[in-house]
N, C-alpha and C positions, 0 to 999 in steps of 0.2 A: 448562516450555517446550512448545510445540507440537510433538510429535512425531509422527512419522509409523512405521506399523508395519514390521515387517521381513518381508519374504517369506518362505515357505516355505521353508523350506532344500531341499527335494527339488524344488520348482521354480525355486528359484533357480538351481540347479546344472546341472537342465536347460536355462534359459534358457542360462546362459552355454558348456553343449554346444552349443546352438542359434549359438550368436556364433560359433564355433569352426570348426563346417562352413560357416557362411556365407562366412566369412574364407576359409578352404581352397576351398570351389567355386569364389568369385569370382576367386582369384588361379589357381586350374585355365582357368579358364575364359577367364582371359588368355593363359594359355600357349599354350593353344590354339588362339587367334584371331592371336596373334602367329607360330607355329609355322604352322600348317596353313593358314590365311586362309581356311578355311571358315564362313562365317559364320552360313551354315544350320545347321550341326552345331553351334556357337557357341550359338547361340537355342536352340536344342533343348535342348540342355544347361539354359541358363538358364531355361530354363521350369521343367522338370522341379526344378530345385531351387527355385524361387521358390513353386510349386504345394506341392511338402513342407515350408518353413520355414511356407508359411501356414496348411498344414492344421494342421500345427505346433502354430501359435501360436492357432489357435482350439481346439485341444483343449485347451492350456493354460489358457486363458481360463475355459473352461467345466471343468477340473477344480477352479480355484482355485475358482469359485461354487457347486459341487458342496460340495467340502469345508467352504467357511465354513456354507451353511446346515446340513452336519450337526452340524458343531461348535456351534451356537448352540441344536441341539434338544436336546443336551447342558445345556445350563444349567440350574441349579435355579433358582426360582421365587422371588420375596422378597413379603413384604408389600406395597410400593410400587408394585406392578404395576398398580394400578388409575387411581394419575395417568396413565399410559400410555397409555391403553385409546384414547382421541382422537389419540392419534400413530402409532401402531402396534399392526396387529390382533395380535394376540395368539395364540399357537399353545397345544393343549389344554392345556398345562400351562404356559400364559404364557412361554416360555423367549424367545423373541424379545424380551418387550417390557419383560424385566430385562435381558437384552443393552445395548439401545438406554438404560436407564437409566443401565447404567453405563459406557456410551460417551459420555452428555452430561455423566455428573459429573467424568468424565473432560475433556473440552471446558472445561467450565468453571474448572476448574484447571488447566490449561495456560493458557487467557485467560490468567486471572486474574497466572500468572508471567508472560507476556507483556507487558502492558498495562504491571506494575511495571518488568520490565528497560526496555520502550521509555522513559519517562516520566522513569524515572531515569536513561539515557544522556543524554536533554534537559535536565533539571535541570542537569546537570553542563556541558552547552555552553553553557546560559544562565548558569553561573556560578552559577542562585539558591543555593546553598547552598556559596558560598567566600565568605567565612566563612560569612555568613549573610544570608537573601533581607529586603528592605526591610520594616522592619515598616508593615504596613497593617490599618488600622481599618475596622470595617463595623459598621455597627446599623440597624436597622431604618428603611426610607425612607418619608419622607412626604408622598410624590406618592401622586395618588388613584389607585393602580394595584390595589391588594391585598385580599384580606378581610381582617378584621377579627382582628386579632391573637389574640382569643378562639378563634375559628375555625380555627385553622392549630397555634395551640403549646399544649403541653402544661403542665402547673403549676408543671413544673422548668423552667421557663422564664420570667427576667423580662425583658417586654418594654420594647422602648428602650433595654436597657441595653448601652453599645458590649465588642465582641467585638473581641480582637487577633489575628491571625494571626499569628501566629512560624511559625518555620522547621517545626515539626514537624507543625504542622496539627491537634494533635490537640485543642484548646481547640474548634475549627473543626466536628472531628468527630463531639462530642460531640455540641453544638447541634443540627447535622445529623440525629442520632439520636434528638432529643426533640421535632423537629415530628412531627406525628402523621402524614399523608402522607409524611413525607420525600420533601417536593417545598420545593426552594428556586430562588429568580429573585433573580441579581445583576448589581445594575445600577452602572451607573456611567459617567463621562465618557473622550473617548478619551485611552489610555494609562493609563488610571489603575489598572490591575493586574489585569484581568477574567481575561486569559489565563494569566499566573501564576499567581492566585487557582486557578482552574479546575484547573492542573497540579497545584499541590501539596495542593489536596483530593484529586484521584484519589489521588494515592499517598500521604496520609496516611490514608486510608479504608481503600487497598489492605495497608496496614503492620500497622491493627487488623482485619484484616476478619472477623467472627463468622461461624462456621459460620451457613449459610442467607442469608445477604446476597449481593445481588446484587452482581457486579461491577462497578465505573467503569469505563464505557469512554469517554475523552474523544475527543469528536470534532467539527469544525468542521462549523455549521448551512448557511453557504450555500449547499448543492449541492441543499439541501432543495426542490422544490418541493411545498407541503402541496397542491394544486389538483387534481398529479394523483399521488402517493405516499403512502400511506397511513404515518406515522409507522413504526410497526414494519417495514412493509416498505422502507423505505427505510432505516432502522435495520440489518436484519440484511442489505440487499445491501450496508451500508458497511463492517460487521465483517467481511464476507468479503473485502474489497479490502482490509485496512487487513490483515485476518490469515488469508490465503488456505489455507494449514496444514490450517485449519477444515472444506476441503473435502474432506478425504480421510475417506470414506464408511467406509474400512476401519476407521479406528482410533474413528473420531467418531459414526459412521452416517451416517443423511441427515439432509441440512438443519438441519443441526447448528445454525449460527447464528441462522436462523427458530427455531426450537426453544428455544433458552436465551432468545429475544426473547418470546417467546409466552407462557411460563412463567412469567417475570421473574426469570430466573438474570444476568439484563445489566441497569446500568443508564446512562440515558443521562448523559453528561457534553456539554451544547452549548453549543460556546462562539462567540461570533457571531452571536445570532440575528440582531442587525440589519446584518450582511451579506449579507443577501438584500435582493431589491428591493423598497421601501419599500411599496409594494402589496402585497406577499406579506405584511409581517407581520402583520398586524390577524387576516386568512386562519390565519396559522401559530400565532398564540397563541391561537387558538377550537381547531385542531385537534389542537393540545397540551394541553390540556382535557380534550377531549372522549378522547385516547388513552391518558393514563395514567390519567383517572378517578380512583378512589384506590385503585388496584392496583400501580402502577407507579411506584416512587420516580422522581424526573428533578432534574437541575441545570442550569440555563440561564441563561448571561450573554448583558447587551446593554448597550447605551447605554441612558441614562436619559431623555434625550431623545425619543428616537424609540421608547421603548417607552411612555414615558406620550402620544404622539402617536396612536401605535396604537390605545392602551386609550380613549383620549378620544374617536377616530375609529367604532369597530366599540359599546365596549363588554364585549367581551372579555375577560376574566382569569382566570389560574390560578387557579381559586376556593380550592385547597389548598395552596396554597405560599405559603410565606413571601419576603419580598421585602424584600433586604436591598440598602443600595446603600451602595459604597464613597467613604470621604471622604479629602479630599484629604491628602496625608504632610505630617506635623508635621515643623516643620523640624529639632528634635533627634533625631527616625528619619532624615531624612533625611541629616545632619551623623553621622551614628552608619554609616549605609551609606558613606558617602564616604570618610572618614578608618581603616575596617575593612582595609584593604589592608596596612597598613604605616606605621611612623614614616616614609618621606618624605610619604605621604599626608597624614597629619598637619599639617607644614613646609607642603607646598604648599595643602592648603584652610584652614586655620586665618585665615588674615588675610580673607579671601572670607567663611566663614562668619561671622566679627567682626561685618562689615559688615552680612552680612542680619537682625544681632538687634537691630541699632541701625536699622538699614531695614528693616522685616519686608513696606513695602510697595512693593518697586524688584522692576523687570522680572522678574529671574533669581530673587528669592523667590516670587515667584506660579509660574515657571517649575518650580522645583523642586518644586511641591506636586504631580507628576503623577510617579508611578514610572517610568516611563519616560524623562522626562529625569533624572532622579537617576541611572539605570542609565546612560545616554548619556555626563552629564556623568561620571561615573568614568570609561570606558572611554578617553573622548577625551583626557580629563587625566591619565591613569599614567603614570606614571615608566618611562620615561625621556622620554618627549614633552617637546621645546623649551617650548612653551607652558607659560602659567600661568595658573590658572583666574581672574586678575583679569581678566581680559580680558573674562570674562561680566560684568562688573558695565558695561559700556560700552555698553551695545546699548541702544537709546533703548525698545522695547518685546517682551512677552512673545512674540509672533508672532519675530522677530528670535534672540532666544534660542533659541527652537526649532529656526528653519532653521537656523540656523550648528552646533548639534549632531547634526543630522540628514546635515547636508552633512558635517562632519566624522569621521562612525561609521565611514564603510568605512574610509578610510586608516590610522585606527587600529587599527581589526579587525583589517587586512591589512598590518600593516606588519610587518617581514621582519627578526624579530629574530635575534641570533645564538643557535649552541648551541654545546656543546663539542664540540671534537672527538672524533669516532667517536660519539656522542651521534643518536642518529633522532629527527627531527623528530615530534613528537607533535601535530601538527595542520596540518591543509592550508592552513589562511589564510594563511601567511609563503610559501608558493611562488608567489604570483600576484599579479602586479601590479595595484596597488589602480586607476586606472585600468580597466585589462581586467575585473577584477572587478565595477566600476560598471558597464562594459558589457552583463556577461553577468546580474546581478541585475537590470537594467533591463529586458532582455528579459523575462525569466521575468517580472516583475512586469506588465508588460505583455501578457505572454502569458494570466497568473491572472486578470487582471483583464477579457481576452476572452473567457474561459470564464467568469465571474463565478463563482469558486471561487477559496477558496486550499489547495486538496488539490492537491500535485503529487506526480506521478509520474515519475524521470527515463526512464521506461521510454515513460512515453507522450508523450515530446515528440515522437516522429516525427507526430504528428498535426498540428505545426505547418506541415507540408508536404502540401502538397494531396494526397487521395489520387489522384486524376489522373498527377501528378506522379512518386509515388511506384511508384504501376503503370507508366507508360510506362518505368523507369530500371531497375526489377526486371527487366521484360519483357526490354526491349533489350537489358540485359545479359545474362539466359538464353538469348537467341536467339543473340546473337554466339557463346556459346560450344558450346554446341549445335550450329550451323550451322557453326561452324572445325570440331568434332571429327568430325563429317559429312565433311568434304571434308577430313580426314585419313585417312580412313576408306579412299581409296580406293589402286590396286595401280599405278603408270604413269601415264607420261602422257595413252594412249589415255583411260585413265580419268576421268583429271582435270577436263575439261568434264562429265561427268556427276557428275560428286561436288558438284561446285559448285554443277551447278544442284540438286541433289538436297540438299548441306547450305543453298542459299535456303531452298530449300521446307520443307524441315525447322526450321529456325530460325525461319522464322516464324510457323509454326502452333505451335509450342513457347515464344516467347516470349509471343505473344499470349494462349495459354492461360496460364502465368507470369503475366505482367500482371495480366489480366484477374483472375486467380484470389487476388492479392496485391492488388489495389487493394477490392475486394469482401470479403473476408477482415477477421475480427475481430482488431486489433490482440492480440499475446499478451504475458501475463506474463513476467518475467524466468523462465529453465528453471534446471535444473543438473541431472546426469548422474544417473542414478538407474536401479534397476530396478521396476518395478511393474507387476504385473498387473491391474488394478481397472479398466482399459477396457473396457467392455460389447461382444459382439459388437457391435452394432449399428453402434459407431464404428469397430471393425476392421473390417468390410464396408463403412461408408462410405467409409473410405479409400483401400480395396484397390480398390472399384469406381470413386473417380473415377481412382486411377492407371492402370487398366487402359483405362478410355475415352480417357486424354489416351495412352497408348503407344498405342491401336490406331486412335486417331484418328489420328496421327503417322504408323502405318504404311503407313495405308487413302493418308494424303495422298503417300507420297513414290513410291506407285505398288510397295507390297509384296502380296502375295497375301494372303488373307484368315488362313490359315494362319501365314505370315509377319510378320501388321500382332498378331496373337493372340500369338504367340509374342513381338516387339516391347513387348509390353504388360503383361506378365507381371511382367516385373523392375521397369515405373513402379510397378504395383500393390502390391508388395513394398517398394517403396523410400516409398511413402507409406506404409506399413503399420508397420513396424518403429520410427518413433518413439513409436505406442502405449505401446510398453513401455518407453521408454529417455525422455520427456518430464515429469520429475519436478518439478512448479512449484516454484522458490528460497521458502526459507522465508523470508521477511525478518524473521522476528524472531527467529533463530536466526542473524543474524549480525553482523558488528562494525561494519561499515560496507556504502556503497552502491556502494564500491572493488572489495568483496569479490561485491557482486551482481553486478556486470558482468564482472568475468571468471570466473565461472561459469556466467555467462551467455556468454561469447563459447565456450567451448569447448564446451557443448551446442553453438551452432549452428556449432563447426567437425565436432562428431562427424556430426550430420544433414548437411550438407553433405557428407561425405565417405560414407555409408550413401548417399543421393541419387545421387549424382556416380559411385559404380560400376555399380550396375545399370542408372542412363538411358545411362553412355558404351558399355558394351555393344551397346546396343538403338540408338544413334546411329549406333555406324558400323556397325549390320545396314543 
């Protein structure tokens, strides 16, 4: 799995001395505000510890970087040091750049457990492997898209002759491993198993995988532009979003992902090509060409269509790949996937399939030659569904067939079976009503289809909301409260006209900065509570310095003395400063579900929220 290092135990412990007095000054520092109502001695106070947590935390900083480069001069030297030598310069007796070696082999086996746990938590929700995924044929296609079969396979290899995928994939593998390039292009019509196909090669690849093979990493092509992304780089900025883990510099080094892309420790799995815009691909199969060369193993699914459109348009083709396209399900694999459930399975398709052997050429038989309705049509027909699958033999043509399984998935998907009692529910689709569920799938697909991607992230739907939007609501929101605890702030009611106008002024030079600062601001990854030192001074001074301009701008504004608006600004600088080390990005492949991302993710931002919220309410009602 992706793992992340463990800190230092002797700064660890400091760290958590450091939580200890902060907690104890901060709650000092109320008593004192609430007891004595001096608010000058109040700030002073809070300066004075805000200034030693920070000086603090940058000696911290700078001991842990201290420490790791002695511990790495420490390392002995290996043979291998010389592949290195272009990635990291090398210290007199190389110790850095076996370090950084065995931080990426490192990387690479953690991928490599990644990519299989992800891949096979999806197998399992697609079903393909209860009992077992639809068997599908592939052999070599004869559209003029390819070289010359001479040119791509190897002796053990005869061509034309058709290839079965089963469940294991490993017939599949084999093949894989005796074109010469190990570069393959599968093609095929829509539904017909591309993306299946795709999934259970990575992991039957990932199952045998030989020392020195690069990893599968499957990943969807449309976000590709070739025009202005250079393949590899847009390759290893996608393994870092899909497994952000990767970025932890401690455990992996740098640029870990560039790194295993550059090398050829990764290799690519795309599936989609022709979900990019149809201009883009002629572009994107010359520049996939041109990037893996014959260095770089690649697997690439598309329609058949639009990829011999391409190649007839530009010209263009993987000159080393082999190019196989899938044909359509026999209707005894298909009859064989159907009736695998179960004897009522059986009872209820048996009279249906009768019909398509004596009719091999009615509607719902051509229908069924595409896996994907085969997958559909089981789903929609399981027992205990009313329905009976003769109802498909009625539908006057194939187009027909298809919507009325398409229309019928979600209710099925989401229909709200019972369990036993005391029994937890083992999937989220029976709590939501299929209706509402069509809603909110409608969105999202609508949503992908405006970004012309189908990579989501539920972390990044807020971008469905303007950031305009989203700044004005942050803002408004921090200024109101800001601006209340200002004019709580104050002693009487002599007072009280001055607090008011004083929490205005405050709240809204406070929310505006908010705003402004949240609407401009890079959307962030899901967090979870964590300790880590690995933030560079440079980002602890950026943050300390823009909190201390928005406290002493804040001060300067509500007509505090310059000493005053300084001391004011002290505890924002502090309060932007301390999630440094407590901002531990959510591994997502270290966890069960996307349930478990978000409330790890909510309680990071209750813990920053409430680090934020003490030292600005101090400095508010200064």
């Amino acid at each position: 799995m992706l793992t992340r290092q463990r800190p230092d135990r002797g700064l660890g412990l400091a760290f958590g001395a450091g939580l200890l007095v902060l907690l104890a000054g901060l709650v000092l520092l109320a008593v004192v505000l609430a007891v004595t109502r001096d608010v000058r001695q109040a700030a002073g106070w809070a300066s004075v510890l805000s200034t030693s947590l920070a000086i603090a935390g940058a000696l911290i900083t700078l001991l842990r970087w201290w420490r790791r480069q002695r511990a790495a001069v420490g390392q002995p030297a290996r043979s291998d040091q010389a592949a290195w030598a272009t990635v990291m310069p090398p210290t007199a007796n190389g110790a850095v750049v076996v370090e950084e070696s065995t931080r990426l082999d490192q990387a690479v086996a953690d991928l490599a457990d990644a990519v299989r746990r992800q891949w096979t938590q999806e197998a399992s929700v697609r079903s393909l492997r209860r009992p077992e995924p639809i068997r599908i044929r592939w052999s070599s296609t004869g559209r003029p898209v390819a070289a010359g079969l001479a040119d791509v396979l190897t002796g053990g290899v005869v061509p034309g002759r058709p290839v079965r995928l089963r469940h294991d994939v490993h017939h599949v593998v084999e093949l894989f491993r005796e074109i010469r390039a190990r570069q393959l292009v599968v093609l095929g019509a829509p539904g017909a198993g591309k993306t299946v196909l795709a999934l259970l090669f990575t992991l039957g690849l990932l199952e045998g995988l030989l020392p020195g093979e690069p990893v599968p990493v499957l990943l969807t092509a449309s976000s590709w532009d070739p025009r202005t992304e250079h393949l590899h780089t847009w390759l290893a900025r996608r393994i870092l979003e899909e497994y952000p883990a990767l970025a932890n510099h401690d455990v992996y080094g740098p640029d870990a992902a560039e790194r295993m892309v550059i090398q050829g420790r990764v290799m690519a799995v795309l599936d989609g090509l022709d979900e990019m815009p149809a201009a883009l691909l002629p572009t994107a199969i010359d520049a996939l060409d041109r990037a893996v060369a014959d260095k770089h193993p690649l697997v690439v699914t598309c329609r058949g269509d639009e990829y011999e459109a391409a190649v007839a348009g530009s010209g263009a083709i993987l000159a080393r790949a082999a190019v196989v396209e899938i044909e359509p399900v026999d209707l005894d694999d298909a009859a064989t996937f159907l009736i695998a459930t179960g004897p009522s399975a059986l009872d209820r398709w048996s009279p249906v399939l009768g019909h398509l052997r004596l009719r091999p050429d009615v509607p719902l038989a051509r229908a069924l030659t595409s896996p994907l309705m085969v997958s559909l049509a089981r789903t929609v027909y399981a027992a205990p569904v009313s329905d009976h699958p003769r109802q498909l033999l009625d539908f006057p043509d194939q187009a027909a067939v298809e919507y009325h399984l398409l229309e019928k998935f979600i209710p099925a998907a989401y229909q709200d079976l019972p369990t036993a009692p005391g029994t937890p529910s083992t999937s989220a689709l029976g709590r939501y009503p299929p209706e509402q569920a069509r809603q909110w799938l409608t969105f999202l697909a609508r949503h992908l289809d405006t970004l012309t991607t189908r990579d989501l992230a539920w972390w990044q739907l807020v971008d469905t909301i303007p950031r305009s939007t989203c700044g004005m609501s942050v803002g408004l929101t921090a200024g109101l409260v800001f601006g209340f605890a200002g004019v709580l702030g104050g002693a009487g009611v002599a007072a009280l006209t001055y607090r008011i106008e004083d929490g205005l002024v405050s709240g809204l030079v406070f929310g505006l900065a908010t705003g402004l600062s949240y609407g401009v601001s890079k959307r962030p990854e899901p967090l979870r509570i964590g300790t880590r030192f690995q933030g560079t001074p440079a980002r602890f001074l950026r943050r300390f310095a823009l909190g201390l301009a928005m406290g002493v701008g804040l001060g300067l504004g509500v007509g505090l003395p310059y000493e005053g608006a300084l001391a004011a600004g002290l505890p924002f600088g502090f309060a932007l400063t301390a999630p440094v080390w407590l901002d531990v990005p959510a591994e997502v492949t270290q966890v069960s579900s996307p349930r478990v991302i978000l409330k790890q993710d909510r309680t990071a931002a209750f813990l920053f929220g409430l680090v934020l919220a003490l030292p600005v309410g101090l400095s508010g009602v200064s």
